[in-house]
Backbone as CSV, one residue per row, in Angstrom:
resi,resn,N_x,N_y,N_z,CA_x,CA_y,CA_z,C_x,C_y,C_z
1,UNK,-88.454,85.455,-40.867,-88.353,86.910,-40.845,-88.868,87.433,-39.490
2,UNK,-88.195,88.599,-38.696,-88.525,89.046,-37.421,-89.343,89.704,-38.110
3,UNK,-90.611,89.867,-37.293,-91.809,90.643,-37.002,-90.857,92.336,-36.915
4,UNK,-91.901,93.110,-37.788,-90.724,94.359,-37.786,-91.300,95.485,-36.781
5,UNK,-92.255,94.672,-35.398,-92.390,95.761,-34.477,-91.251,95.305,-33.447
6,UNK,-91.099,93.744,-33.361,-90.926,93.247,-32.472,-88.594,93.909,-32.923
7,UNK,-88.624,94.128,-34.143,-87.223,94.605,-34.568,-87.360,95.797,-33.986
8,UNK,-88.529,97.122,-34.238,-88.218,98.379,-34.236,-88.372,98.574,-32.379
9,UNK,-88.743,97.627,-31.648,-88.977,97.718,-30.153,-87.229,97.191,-29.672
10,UNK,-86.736,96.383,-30.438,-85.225,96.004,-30.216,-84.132,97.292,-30.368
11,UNK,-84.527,97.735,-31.636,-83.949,99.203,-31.906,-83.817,100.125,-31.074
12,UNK,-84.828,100.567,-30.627,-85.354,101.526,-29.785,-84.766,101.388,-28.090
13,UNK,-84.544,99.979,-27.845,-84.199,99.472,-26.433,-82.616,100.102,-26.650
14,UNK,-81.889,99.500,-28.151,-80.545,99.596,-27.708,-80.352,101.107,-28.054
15,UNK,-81.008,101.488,-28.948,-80.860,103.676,-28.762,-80.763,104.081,-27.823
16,UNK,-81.644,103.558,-26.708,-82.196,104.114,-25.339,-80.547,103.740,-24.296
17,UNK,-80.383,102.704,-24.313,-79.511,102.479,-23.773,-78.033,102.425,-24.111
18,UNK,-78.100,102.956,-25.323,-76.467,103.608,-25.178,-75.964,105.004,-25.380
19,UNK,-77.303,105.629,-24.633,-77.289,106.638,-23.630,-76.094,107.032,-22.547
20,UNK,-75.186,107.099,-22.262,-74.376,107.217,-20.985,-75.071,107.293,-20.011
21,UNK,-74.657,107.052,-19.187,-75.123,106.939,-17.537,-74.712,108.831,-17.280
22,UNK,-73.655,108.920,-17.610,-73.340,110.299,-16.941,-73.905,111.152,-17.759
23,UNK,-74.577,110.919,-18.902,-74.899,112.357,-19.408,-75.309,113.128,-19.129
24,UNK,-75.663,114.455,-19.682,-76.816,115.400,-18.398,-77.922,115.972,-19.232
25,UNK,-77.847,115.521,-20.472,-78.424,115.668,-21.698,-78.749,114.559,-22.619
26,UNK,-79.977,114.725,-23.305,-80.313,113.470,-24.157,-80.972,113.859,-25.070
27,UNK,-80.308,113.998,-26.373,-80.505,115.125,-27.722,-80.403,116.403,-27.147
28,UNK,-81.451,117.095,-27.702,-81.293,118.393,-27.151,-81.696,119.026,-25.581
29,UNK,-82.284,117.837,-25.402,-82.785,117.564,-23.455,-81.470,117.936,-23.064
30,UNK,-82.080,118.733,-21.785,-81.266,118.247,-20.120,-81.969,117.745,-19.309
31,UNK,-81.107,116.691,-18.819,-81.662,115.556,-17.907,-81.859,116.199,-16.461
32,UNK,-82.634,116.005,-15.954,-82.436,116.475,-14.625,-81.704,115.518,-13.754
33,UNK,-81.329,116.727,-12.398,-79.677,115.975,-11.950,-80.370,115.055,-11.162
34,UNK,-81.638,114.759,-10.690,-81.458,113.448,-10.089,-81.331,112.376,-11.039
35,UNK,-81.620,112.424,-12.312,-81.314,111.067,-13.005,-79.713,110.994,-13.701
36,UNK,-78.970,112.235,-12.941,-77.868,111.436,-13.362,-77.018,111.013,-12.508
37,UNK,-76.200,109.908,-13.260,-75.168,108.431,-13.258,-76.436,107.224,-13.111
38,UNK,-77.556,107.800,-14.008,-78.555,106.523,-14.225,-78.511,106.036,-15.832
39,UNK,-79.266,104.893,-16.117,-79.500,105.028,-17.638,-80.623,105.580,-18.010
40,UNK,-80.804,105.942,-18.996,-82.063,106.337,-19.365,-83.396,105.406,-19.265
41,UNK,-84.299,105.977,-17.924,-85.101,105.042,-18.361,-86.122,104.927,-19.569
42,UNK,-86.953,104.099,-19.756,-88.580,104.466,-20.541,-89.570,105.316,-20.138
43,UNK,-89.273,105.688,-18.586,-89.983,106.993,-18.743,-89.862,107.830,-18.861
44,UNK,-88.179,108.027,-18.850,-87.533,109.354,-19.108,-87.902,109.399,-20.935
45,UNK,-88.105,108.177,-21.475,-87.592,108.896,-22.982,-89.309,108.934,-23.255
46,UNK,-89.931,108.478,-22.838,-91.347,108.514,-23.335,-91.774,110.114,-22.448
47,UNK,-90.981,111.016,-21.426,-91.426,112.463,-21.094,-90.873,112.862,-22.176
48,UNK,-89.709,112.426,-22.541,-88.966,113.379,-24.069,-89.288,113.507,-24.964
49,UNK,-90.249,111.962,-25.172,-90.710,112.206,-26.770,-92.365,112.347,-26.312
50,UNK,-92.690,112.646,-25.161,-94.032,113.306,-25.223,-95.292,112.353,-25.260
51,UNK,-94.905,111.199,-24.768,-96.102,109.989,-24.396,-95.966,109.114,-23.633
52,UNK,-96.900,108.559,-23.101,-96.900,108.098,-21.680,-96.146,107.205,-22.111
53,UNK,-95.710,106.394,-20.020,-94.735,105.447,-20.104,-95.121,103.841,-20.387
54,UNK,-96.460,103.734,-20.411,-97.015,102.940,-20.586,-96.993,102.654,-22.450
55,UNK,-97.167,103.666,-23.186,-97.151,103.524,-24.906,-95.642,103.359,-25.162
56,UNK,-94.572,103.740,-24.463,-93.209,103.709,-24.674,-92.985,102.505,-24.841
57,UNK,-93.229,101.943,-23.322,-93.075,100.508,-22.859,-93.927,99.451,-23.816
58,UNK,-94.985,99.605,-24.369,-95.144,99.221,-25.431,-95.035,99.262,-26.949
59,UNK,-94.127,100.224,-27.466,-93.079,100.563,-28.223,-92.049,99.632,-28.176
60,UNK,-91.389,99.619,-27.172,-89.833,99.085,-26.873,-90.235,97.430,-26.917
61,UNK,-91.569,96.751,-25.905,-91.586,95.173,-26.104,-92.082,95.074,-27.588
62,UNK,-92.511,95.463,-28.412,-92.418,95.301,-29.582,-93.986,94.661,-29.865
63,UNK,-94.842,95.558,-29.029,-96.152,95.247,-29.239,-96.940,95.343,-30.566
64,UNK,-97.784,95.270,-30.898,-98.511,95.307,-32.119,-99.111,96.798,-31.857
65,UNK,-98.784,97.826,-31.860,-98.649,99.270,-32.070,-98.302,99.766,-32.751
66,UNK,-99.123,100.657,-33.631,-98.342,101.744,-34.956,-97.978,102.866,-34.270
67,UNK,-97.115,103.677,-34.564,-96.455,104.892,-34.112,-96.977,105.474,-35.324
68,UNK,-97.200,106.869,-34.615,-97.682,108.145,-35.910,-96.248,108.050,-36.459
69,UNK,-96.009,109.090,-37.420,-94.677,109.676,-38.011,-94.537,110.715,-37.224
70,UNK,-95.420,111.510,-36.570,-95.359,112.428,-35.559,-94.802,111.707,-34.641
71,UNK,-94.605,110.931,-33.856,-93.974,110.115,-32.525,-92.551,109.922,-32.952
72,UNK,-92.156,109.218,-34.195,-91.165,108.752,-35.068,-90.498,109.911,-35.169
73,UNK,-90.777,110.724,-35.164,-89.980,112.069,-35.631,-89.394,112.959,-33.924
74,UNK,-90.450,112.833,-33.507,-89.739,113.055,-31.932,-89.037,112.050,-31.535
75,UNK,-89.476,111.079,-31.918,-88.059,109.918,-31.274,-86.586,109.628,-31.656
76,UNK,-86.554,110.540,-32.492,-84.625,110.646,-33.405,-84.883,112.141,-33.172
77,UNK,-85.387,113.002,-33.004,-85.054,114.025,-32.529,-84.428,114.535,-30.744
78,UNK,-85.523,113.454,-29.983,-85.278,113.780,-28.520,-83.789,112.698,-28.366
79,UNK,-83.679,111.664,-29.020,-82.246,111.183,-29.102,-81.387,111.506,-30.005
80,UNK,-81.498,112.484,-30.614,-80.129,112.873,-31.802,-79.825,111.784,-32.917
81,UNK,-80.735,110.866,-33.563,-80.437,109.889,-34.506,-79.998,110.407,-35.414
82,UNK,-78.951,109.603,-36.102,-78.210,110.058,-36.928,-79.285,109.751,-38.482
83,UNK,-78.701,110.511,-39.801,-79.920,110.073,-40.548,-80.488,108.721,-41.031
84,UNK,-79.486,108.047,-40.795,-78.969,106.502,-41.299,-80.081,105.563,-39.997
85,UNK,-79.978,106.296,-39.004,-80.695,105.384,-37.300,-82.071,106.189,-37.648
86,UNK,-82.456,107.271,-38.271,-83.681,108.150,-38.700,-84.323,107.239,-39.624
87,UNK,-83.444,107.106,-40.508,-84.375,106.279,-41.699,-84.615,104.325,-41.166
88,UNK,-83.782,104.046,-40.565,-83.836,103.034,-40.494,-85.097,102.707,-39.392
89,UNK,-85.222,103.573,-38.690,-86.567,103.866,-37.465,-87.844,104.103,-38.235
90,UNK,-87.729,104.717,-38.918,-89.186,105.070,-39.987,-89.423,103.731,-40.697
91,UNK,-88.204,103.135,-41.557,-88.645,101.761,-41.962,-89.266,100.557,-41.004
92,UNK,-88.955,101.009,-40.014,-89.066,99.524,-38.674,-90.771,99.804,-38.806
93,UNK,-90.937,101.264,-37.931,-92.505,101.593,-37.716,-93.375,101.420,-38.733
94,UNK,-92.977,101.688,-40.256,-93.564,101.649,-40.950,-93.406,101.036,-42.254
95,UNK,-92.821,99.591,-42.094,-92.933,98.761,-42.786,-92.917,99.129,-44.474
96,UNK,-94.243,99.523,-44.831,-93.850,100.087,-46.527,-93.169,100.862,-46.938
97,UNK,-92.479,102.105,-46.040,-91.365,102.552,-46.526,-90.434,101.899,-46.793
98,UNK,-90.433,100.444,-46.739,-89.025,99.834,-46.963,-88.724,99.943,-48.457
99,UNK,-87.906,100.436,-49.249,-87.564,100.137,-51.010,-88.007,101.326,-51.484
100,UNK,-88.749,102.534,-50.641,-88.775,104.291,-51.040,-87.448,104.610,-51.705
């Protein structure tokens, strides 16, 4: 069985990155124009969801870090998760919601 930080840091990488390069927006963000025809980096999404790039970056490698539900909730919000990528993000971070 994958370790379910080391899943919800996999998750989170491929959300992040199938981002468009050209967008100019990311959820309800606008990107500023120097970052666009870039991908989104981790520090762009860790200014979006409001914590440093350093806790992101340890988010995404799939460190042994709990995320509030407060973080979890900005993080399908500042990317537009659908409810299905919402719930499935809350189960990753937080493990006992799995079978709610």
């Amino acid at each position: 069985m994958v370790d379910a930080s080391i899943e919800f840091g996999a998750f989170l990488r491929t959300l992040r990155r199938r981002v468009p390069p050209t967008a100019v927006s990311v959820g309800r963000c606008e990107r500023l124009p120097l970052r666009y025809g870039r991908r989104v980096s981790q520090e762009e999404a860790a200014e979006l969801v409001g914590v440093s790039r350093t806790w992101y970056r340890m988010l995404e490698s799939g460190a042994s870090v709990r995320a509030s539900t407060r973080v979890i909730d900005r993080l399908a919000e500042a990317f537009a998760f659908t409810p299905e990528e919402r719930k499935r993000l809350f189960v990753l971070a937080i493990p006992e919601l799995d079978g709610l």
